[in-house]
py3Dmol code that shows the C-alpha trace and the ligand (Angstrom):
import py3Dmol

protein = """\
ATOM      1  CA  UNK A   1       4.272   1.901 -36.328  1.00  0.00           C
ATOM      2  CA  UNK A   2       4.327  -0.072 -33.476  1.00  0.00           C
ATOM      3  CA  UNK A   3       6.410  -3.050 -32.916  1.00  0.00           C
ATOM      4  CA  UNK A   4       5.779  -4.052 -29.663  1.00  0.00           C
ATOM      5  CA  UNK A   5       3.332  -4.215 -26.994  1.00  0.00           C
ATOM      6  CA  UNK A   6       3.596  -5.427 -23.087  1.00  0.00           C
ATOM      7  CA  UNK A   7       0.632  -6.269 -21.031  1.00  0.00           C
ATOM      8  CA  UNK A   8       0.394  -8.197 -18.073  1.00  0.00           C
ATOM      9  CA  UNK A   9      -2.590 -11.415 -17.074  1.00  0.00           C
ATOM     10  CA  UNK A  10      -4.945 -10.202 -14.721  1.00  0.00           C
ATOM     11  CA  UNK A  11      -5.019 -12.122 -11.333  1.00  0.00           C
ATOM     12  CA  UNK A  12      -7.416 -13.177  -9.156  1.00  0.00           C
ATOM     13  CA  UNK A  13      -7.152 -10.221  -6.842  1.00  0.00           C
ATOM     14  CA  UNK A  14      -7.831  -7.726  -9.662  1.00  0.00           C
ATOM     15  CA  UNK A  15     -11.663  -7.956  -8.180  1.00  0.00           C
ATOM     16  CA  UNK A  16     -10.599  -6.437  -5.134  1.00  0.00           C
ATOM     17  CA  UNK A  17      -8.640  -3.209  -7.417  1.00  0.00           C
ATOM     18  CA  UNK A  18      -8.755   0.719  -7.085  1.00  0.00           C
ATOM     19  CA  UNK A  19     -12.426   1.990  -8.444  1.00  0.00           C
ATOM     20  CA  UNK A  20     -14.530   4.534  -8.635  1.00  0.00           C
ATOM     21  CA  UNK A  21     -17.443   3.028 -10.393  1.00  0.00           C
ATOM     22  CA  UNK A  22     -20.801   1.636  -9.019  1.00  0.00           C
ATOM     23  CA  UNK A  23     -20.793  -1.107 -11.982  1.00  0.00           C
ATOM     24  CA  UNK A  24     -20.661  -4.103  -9.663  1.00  0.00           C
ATOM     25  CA  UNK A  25     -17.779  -7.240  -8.836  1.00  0.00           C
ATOM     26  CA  UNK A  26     -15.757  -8.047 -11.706  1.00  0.00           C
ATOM     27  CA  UNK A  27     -16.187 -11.717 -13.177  1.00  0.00           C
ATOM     28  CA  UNK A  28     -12.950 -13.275 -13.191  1.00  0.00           C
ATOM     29  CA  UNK A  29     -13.383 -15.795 -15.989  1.00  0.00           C
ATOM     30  CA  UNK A  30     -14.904 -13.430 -18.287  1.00  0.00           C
ATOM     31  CA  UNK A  31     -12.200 -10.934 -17.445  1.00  0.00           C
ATOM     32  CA  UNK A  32      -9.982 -13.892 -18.010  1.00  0.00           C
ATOM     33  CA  UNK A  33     -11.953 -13.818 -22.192  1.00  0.00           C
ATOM     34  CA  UNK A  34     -11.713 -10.549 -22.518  1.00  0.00           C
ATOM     35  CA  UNK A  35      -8.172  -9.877 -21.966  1.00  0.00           C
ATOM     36  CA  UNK A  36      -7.294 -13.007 -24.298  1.00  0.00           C
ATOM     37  CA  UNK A  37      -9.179 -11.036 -26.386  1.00  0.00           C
ATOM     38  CA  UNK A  38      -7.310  -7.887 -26.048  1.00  0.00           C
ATOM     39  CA  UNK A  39      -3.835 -10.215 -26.670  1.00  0.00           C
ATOM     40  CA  UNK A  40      -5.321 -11.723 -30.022  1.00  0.00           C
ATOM     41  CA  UNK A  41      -6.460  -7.986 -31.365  1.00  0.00           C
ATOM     42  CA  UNK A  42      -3.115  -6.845 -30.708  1.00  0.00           C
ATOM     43  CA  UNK A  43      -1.280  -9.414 -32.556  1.00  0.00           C
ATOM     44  CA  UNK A  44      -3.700  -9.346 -35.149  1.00  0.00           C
ATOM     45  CA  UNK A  45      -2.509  -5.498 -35.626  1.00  0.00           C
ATOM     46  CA  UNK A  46       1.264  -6.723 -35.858  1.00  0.00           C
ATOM     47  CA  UNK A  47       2.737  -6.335 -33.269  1.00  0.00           C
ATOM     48  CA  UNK A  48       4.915  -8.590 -31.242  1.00  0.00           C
ATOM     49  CA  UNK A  49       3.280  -9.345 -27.546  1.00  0.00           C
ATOM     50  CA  UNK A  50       5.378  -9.696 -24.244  1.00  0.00           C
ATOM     51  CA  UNK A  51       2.630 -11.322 -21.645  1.00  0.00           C
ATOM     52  CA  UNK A  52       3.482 -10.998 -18.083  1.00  0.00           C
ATOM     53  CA  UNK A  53       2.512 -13.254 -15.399  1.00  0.00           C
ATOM     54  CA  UNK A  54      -0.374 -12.127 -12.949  1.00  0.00           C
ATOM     55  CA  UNK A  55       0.994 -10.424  -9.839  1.00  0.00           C
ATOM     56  CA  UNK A  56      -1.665 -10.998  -7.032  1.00  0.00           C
ATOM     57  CA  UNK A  57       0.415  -8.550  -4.990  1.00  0.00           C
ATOM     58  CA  UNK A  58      -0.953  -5.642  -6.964  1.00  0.00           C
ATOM     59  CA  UNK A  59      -4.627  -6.424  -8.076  1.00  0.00           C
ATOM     60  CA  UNK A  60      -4.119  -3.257 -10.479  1.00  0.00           C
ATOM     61  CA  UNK A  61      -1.490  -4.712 -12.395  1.00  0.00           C
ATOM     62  CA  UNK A  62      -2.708  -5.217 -15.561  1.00  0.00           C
ATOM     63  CA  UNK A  63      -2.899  -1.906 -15.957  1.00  0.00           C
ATOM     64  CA  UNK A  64       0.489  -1.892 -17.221  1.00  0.00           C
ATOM     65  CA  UNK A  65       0.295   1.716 -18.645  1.00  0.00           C
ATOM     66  CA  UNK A  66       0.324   3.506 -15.905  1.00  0.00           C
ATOM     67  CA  UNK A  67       4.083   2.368 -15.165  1.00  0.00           C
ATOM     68  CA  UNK A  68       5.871   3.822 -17.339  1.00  0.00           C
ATOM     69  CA  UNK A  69       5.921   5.808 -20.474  1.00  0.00           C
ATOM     70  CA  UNK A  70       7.696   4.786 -23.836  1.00  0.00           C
ATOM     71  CA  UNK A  71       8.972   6.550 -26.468  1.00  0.00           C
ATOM     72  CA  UNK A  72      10.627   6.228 -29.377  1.00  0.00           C
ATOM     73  CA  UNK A  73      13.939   7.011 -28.026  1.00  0.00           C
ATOM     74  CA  UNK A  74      13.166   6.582 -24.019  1.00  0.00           C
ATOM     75  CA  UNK A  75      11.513   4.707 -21.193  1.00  0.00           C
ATOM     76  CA  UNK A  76      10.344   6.553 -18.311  1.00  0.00           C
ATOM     77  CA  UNK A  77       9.233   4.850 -15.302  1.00  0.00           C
ATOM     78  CA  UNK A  78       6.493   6.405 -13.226  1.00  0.00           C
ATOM     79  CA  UNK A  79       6.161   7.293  -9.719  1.00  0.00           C
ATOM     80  CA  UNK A  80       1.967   5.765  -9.950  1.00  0.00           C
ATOM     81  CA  UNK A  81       0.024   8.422  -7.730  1.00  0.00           C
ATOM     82  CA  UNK A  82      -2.038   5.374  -6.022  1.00  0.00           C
ATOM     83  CA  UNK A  83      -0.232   4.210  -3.018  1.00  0.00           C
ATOM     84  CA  UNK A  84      -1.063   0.310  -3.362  1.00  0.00           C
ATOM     85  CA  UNK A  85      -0.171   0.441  -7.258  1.00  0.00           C
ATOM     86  CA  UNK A  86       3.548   2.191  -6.680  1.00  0.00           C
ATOM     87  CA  UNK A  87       5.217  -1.095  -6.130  1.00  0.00           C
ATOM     88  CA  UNK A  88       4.416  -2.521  -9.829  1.00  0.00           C
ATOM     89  CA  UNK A  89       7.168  -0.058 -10.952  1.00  0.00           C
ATOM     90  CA  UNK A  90       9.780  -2.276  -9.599  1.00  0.00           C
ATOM     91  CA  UNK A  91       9.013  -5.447 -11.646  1.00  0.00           C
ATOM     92  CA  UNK A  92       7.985  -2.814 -14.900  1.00  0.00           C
ATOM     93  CA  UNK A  93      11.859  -1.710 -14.723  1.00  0.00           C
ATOM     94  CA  UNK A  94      13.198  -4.945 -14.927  1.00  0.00           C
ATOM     95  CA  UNK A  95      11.229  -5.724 -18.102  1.00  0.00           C
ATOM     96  CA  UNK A  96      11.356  -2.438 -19.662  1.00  0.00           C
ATOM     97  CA  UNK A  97      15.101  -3.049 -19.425  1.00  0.00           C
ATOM     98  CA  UNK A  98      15.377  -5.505 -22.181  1.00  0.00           C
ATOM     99  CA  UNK A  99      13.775  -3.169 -24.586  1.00  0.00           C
ATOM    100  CA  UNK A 100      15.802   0.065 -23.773  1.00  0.00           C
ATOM    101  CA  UNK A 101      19.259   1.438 -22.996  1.00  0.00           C
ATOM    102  CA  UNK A 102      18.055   4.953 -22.123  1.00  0.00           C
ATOM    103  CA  UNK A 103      15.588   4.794 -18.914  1.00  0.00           C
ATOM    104  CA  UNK A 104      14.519   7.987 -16.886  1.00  0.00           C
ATOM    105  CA  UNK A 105      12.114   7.969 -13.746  1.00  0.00           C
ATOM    106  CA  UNK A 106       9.512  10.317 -11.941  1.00  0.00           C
ATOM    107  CA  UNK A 107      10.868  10.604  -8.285  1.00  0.00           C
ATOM    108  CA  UNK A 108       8.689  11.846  -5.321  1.00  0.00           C
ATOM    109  CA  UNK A 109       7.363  14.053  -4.251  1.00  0.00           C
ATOM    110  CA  UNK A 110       6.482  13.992  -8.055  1.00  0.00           C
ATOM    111  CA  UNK A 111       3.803  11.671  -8.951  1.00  0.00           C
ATOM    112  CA  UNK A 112       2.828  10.266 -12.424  1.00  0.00           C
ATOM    113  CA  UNK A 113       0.704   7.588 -13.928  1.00  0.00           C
ATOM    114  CA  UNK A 114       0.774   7.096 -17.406  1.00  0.00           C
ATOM    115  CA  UNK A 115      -2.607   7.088 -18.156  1.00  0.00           C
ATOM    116  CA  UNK A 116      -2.354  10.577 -17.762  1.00  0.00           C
ATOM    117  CA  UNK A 117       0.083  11.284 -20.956  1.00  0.00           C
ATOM    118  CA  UNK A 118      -1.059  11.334 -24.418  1.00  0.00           C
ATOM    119  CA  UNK A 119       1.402  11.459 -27.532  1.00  0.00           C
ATOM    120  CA  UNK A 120       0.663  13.296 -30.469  1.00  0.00           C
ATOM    121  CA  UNK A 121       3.738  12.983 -32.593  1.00  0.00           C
ATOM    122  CA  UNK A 122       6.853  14.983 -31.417  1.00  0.00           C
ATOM    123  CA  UNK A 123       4.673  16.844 -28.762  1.00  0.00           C
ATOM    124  CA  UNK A 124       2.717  15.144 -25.191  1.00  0.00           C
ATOM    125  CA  UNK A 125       0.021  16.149 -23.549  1.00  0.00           C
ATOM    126  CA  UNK A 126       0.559  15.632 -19.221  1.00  0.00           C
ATOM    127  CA  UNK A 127      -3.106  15.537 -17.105  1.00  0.00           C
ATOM    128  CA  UNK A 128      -2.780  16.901 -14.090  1.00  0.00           C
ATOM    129  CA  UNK A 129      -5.148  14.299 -11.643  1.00  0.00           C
ATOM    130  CA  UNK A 130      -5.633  12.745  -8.714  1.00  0.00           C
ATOM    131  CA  UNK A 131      -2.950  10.566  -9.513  1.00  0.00           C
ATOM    132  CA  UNK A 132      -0.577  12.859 -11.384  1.00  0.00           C
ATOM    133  CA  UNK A 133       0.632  16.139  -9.733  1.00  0.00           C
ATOM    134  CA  UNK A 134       2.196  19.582 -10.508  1.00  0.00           C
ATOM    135  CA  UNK A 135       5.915  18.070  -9.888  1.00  0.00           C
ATOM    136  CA  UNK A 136       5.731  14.704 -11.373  1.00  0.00           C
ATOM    137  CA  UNK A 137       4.138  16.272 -14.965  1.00  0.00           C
ATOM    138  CA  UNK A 138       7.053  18.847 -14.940  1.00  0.00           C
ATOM    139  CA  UNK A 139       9.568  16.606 -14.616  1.00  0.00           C
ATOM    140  CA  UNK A 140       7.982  14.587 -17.370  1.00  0.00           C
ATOM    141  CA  UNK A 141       8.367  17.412 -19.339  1.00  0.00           C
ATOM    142  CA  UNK A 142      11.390  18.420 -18.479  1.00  0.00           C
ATOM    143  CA  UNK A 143      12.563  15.071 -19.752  1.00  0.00           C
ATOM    144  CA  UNK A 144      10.648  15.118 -22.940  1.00  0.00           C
ATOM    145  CA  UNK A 145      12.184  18.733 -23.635  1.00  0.00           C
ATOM    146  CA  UNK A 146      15.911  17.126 -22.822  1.00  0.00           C
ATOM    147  CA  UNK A 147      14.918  14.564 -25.549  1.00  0.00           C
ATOM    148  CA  UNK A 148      13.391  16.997 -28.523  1.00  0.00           C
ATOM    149  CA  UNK A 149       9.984  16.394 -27.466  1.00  0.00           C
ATOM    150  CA  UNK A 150       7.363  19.012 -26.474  1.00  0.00           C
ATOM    151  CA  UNK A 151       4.797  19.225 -24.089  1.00  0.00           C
ATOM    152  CA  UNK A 152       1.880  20.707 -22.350  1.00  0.00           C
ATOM    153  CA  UNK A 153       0.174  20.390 -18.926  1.00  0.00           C
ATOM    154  CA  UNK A 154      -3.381  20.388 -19.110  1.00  0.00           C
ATOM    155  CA  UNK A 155      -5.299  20.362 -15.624  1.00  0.00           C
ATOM    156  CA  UNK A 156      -7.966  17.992 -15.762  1.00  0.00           C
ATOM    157  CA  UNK A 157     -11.389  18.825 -14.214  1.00  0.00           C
ATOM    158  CA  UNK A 158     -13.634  15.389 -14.322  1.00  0.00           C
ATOM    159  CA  UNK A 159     -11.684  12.658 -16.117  1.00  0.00           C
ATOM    160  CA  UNK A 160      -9.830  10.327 -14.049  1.00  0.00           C
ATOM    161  CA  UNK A 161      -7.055  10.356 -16.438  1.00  0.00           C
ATOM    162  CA  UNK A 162      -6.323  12.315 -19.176  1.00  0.00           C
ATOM    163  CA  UNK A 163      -6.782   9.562 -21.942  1.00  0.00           C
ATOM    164  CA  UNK A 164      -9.901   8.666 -20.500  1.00  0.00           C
ATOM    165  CA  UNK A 165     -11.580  11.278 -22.248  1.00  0.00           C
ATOM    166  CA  UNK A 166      -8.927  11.723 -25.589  1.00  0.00           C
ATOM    167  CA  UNK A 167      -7.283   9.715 -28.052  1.00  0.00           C
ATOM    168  CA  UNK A 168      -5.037  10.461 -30.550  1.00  0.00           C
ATOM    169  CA  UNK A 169      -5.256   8.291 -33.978  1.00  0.00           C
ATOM    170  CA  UNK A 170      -3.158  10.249 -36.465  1.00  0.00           C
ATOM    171  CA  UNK A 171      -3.187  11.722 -39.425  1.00  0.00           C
ATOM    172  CA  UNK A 172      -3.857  15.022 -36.752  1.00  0.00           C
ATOM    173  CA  UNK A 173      -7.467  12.820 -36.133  1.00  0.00           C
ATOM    174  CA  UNK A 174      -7.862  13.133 -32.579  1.00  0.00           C
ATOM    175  CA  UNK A 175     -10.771  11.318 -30.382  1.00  0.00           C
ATOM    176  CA  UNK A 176     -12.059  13.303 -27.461  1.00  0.00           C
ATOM    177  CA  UNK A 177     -15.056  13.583 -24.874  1.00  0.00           C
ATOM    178  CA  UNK A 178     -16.440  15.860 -22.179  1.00  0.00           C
ATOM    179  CA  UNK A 179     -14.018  18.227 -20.530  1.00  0.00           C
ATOM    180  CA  UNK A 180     -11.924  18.374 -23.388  1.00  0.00           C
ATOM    181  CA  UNK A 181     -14.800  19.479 -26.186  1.00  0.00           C
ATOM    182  CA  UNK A 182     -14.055  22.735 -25.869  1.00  0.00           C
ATOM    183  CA  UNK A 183     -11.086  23.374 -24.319  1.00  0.00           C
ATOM    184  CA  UNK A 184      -8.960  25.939 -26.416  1.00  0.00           C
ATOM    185  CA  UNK A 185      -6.159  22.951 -26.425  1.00  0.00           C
ATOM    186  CA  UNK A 186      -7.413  20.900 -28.958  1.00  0.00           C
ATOM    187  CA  UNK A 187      -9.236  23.031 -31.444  1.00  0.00           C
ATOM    188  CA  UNK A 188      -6.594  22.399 -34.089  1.00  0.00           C
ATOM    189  CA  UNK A 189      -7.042  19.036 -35.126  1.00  0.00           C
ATOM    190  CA  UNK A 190      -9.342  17.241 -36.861  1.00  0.00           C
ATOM    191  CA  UNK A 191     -12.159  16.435 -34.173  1.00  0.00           C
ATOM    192  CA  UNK A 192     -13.819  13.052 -33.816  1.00  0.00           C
ATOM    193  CA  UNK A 193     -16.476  14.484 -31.082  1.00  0.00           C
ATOM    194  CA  UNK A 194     -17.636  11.921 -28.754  1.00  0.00           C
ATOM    195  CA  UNK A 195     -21.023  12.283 -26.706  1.00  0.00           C
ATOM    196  CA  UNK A 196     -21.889  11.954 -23.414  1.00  0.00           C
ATOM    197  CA  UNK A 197     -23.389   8.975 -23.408  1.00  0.00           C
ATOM    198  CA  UNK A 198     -20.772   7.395 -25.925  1.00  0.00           C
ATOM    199  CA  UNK A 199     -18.084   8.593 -22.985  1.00  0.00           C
ATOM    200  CA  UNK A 200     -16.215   5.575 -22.705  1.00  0.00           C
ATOM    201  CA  UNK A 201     -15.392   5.178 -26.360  1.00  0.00           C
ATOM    202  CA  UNK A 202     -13.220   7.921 -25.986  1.00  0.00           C
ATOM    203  CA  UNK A 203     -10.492   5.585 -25.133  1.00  0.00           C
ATOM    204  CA  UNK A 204      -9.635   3.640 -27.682  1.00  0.00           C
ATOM    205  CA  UNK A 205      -6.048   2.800 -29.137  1.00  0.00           C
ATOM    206  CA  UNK A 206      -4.991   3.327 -32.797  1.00  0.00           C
ATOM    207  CA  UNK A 207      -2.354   0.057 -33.664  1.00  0.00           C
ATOM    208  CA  UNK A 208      -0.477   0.392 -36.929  1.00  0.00           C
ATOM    209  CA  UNK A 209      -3.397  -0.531 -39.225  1.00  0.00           C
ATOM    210  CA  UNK A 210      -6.135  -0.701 -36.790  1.00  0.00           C
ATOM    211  CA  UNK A 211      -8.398   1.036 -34.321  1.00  0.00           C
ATOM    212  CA  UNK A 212      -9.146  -0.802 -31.097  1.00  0.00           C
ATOM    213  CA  UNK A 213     -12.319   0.268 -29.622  1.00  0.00           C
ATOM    214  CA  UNK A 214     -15.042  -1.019 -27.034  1.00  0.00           C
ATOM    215  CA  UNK A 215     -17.831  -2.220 -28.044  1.00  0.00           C
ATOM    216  CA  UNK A 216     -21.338  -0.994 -27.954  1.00  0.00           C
ATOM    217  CA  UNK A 217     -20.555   2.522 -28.645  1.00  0.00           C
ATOM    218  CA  UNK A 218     -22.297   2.482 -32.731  1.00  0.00           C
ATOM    219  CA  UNK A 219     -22.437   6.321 -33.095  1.00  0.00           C
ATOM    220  CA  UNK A 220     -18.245   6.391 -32.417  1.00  0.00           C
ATOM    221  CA  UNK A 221     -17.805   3.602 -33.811  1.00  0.00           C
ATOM    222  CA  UNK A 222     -19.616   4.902 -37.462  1.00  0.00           C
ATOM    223  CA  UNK A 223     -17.717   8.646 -36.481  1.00  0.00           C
ATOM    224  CA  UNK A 224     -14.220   6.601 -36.402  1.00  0.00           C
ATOM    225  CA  UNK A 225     -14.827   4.342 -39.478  1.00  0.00           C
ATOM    226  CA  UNK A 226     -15.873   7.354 -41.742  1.00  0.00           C
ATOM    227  CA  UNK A 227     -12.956   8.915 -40.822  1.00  0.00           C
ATOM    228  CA  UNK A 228     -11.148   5.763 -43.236  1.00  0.00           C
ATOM    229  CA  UNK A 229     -10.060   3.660 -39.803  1.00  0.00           C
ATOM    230  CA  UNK A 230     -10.321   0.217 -39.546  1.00  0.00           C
ATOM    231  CA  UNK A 231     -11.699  -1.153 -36.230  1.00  0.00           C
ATOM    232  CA  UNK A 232     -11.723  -4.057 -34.374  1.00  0.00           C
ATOM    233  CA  UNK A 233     -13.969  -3.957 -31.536  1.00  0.00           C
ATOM    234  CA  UNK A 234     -13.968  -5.523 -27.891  1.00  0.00           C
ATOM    235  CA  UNK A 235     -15.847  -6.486 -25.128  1.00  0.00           C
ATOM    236  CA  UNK A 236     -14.483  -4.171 -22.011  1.00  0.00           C
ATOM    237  CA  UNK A 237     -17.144  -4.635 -19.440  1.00  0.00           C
ATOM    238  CA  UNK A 238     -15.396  -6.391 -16.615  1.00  0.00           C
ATOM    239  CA  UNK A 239     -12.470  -3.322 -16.898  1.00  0.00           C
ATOM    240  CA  UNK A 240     -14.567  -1.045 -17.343  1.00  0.00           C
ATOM    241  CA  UNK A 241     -16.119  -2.202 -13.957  1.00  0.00           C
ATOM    242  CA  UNK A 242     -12.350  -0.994 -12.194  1.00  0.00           C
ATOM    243  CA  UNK A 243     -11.914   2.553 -13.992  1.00  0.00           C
ATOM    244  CA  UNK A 244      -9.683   0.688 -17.317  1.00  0.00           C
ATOM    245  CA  UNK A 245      -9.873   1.034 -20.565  1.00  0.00           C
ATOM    246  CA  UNK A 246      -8.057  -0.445 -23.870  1.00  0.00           C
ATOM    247  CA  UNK A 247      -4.744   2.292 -23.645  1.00  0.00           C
ATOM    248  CA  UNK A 248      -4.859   1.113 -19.830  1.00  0.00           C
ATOM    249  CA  UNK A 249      -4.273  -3.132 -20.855  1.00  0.00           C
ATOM    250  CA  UNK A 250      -0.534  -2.257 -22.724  1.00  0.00           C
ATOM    251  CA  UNK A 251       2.419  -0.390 -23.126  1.00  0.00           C
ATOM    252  CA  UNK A 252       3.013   0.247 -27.193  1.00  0.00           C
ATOM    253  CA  UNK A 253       6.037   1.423 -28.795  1.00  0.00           C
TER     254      UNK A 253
END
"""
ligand_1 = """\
12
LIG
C -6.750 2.280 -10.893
O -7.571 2.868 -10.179
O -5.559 2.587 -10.894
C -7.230 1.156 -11.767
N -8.351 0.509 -11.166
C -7.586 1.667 -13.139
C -6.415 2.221 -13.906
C -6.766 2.645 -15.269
N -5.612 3.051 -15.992
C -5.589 3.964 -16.924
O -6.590 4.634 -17.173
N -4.450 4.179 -17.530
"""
view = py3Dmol.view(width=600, height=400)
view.addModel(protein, "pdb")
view.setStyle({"model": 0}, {"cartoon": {"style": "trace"}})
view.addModel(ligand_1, "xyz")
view.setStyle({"model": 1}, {"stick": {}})
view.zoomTo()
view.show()
């Protein structure tokens, strides 16, 4: 269960973010609707929200989950591989500070962004991307393996993170796309296959009773409901439009 969730307002220079798409500009006000959105879908799963002001200085900022990573026992705050995002660490400590005693850190050379780790139960799963590299994922895990906690390094070949293309629900139900189809990695769990042109859907969030996931995407959306999940779906367009997805909007724990 989670308890509580941190995400932070998007600002006016999120249009001018980090992206690799060719989707077009962002529209502020309906990014504005969809991220209320977000907010009311994750109190609506129970969980108690701490909203952070917009920081124009980072117009990736609301991507709050790729500062840090939080556990049940443990924060760790990342070193975020993108130069003009590694400065949103600083405020992230501050607040992450009021929720835990315990607080580790990727240092450089090590890189890390937290879209890149994926926890299924007791063990993680570390991508290895553009923005995450060889040192920063072992020191993750040598942190995770100080605290109990397993994990593996899996070197990512398209995705831009690793939970772009996988989800984990519960229950040993785990959500994945594309690279990870048929990688030997995942062939244990119960498989809720997404297709190619569902891709996107592949990131979606599973909060205490619910599953969040974007909508548009019917042939997931049927996939994750027979599986006995509830979902609430949302609009994700204008994030979509800078490389985000729903894990991307919050830190949960
Ligand atoms: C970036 O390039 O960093 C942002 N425009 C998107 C970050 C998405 N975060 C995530 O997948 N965890």
């Amino acid at each position: 269960m989670f308890k509580h969730v941190i995400v932070r307002q998007p600002g006016k220079s999120y249009v001018n973010g980090l992206t690799t798409s060719n989707l077009g500009k962002p529209d502020y006000e309906k990014l504005l609707t969809q991220h209320k959105a977000y907010v009311e879908a994750l109190k609506k799963c129970g969980v108690e929200v701490t909203e952070l002001e917009a920081d124009e200085n980072y117009p990736d900022s609301t991507f709050v989950e790729d500062t840090a990573v939080l556990t049940e026992k443990f924060a760790v705050i990342t070193n975020p591989g993108a130069e003009s995002r590694n400065g949103e660490i600083i405020h992230m400590k501050e607040v992450i500070k009021d929720f835990y005693q315990a607080i580790e850190s990727i240092h450089s050379p090590g890189t890390l962004d937290g879209g890149d780790v994926l926890q299924v139960e007791n063990h993680f799963y570390i991508g290895l991307s553009d923005r995450t590299n060889e040192e920063g994922a072992n020191q993750l895990k040598q942190i995770l393996e100080k605290y109990g906690y397993g994990a593996t390094i899996v070197p990512l070949k398209e995705f831009f993170h690793l939970k772009t293309g996988i989800a984990y629900l519960g229950n040993n139900d785990l959500v994945l796309a594309g690279e990870f189809v048929d990688s030997g990695l995942f062939q244990s769990f119960n498989r809720i296959v997404v297709e190619k042109e569902e891709e996107y859907a592949a990131n979606c969030i599973r909060v205490n009773d619910y599953v969040i996931i974007p909508k548009g995407y019917e042939n997931t959306k049927k996939k994750i409901v027979d599986a006995g999940y509830d979902v609430i779906e949302l609009e994700m367009s204008e994030f979509q439009k800078q490389d985000g997805g729903l894990s991307c909007l919050s830190l949960r724990f």
